[in-house]
KETI-175876 format. One record per residue (C-alpha): x, y, z; residue number from 0; residue in one letter. Coordinates in Angstrom, 1 decimal. Layout:
REM residues N
+--------+--------+--------+-----+--------+
!      X !      Y !      Z ! num ! residu !
+--------+--------+--------+-----+--------+
!      X !      Y !      Z ! NUM !      a !
...
+--------+--------+--------+-----+--------+
END
This chain:
REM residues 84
+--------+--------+--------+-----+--------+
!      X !      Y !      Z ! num ! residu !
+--------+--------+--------+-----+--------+
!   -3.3 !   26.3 !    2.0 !   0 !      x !
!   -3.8 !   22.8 !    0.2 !   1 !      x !
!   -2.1 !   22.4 !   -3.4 !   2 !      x !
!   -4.2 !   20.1 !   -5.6 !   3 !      x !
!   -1.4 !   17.4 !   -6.3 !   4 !      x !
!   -2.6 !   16.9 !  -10.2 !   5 !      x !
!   -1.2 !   20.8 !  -10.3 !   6 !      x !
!    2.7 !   18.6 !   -9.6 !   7 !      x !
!    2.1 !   15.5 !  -11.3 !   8 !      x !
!    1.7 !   15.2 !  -15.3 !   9 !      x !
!   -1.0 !   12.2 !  -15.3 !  10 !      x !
!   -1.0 !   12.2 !  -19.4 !  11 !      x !
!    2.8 !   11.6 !  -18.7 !  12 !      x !
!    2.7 !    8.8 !  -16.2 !  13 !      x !
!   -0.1 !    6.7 !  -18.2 !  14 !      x !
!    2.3 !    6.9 !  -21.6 !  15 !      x !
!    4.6 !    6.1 !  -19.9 !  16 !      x !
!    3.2 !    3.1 !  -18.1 !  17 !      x !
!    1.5 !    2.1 !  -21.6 !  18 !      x !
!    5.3 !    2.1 !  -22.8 !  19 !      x !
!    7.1 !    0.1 !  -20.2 !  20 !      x !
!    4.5 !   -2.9 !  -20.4 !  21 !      x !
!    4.2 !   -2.6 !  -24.4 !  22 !      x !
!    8.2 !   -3.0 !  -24.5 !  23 !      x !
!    8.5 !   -5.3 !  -21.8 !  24 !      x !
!    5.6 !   -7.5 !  -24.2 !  25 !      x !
!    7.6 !   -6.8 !  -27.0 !  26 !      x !
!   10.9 !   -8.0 !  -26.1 !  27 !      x !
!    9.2 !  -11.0 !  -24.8 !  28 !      x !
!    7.5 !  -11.9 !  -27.8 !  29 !      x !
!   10.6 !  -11.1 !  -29.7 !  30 !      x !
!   12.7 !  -13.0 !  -27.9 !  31 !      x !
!   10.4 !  -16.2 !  -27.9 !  32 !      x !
!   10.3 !  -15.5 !  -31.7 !  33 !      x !
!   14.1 !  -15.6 !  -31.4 !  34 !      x !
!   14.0 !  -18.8 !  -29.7 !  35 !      x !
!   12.1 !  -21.0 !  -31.4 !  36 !      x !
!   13.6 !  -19.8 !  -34.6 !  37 !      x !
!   17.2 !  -21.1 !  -33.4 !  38 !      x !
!   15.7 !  -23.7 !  -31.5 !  39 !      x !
!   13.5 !  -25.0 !  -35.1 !  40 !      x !
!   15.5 !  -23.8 !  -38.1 !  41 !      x !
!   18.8 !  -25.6 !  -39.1 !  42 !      x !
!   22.0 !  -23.5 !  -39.4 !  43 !      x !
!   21.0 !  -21.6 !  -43.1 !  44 !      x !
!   20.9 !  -18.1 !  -44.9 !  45 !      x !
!   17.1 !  -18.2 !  -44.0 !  46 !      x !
!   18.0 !  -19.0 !  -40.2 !  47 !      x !
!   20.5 !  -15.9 !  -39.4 !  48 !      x !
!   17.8 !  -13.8 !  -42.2 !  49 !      x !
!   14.9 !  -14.1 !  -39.8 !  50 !      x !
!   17.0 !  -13.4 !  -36.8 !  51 !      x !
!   18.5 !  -10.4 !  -38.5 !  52 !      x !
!   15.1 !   -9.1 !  -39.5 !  53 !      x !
!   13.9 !  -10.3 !  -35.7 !  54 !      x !
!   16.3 !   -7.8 !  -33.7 !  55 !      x !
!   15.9 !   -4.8 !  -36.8 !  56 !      x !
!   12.4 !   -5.0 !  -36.1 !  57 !      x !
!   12.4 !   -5.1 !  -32.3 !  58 !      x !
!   14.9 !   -2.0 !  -33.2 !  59 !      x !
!   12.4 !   -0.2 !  -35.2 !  60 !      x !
!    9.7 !   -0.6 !  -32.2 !  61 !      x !
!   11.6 !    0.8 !  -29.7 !  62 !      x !
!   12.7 !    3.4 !  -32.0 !  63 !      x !
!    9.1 !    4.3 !  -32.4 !  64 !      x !
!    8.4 !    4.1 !  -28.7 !  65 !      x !
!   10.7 !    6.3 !  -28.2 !  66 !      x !
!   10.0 !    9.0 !  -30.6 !  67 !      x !
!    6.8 !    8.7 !  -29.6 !  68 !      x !
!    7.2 !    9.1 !  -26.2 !  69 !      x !
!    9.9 !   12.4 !  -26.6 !  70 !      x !
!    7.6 !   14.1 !  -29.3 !  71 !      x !
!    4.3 !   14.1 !  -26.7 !  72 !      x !
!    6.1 !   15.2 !  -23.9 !  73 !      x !
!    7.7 !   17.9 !  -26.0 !  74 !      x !
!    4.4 !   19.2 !  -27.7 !  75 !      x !
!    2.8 !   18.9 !  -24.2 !  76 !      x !
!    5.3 !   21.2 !  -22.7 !  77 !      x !
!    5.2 !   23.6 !  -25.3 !  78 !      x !
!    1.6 !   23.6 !  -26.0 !  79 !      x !
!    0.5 !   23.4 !  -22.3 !  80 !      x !
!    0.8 !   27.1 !  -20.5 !  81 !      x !
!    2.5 !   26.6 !  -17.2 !  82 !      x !
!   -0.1 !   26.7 !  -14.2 !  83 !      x !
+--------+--------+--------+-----+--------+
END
């Protein structure tokens, strides 16, 4: 008796989350660039520790998003979905 191994495995779920991991990984990397040249360009100022606030509360807010995102499909896919 062969079980068809897409009955186990949640595709949807493992291509958001794939889509997730390398769209946070880009994120911190731009973020953190940002982050760099900022203190590496801007002399020691308001403006200098504004932008580097607003840099992490952004980053923040993405992951944030991500996150929620990625909680509220697998919730409405569990609920929605009858079980096999």
């Amino acid at each position: 008796m062969l079980i068809d191994i897409t009955e186990w495995i949640n595709v949807e779920a493992i291509q958001l989350l794939t889509h997730h991991t390398s769209a946070v990984v880009a994120a911190v990397v731009l973020f953190w660039f940002v982050g760099w040249l900022v203190k590496r360009t801007l002399h020691d100022s308001i403006m200098k520790r504004i932008v580097l606030l607003l840099d992490e509360l952004v980053l923040v807010c993405i992951f944030a998003y991500f996150v929620y995102e990625l909680l509220f499909f697998l919730y409405l896919r569990m609920r929605v979905l009858p079980p096999s």
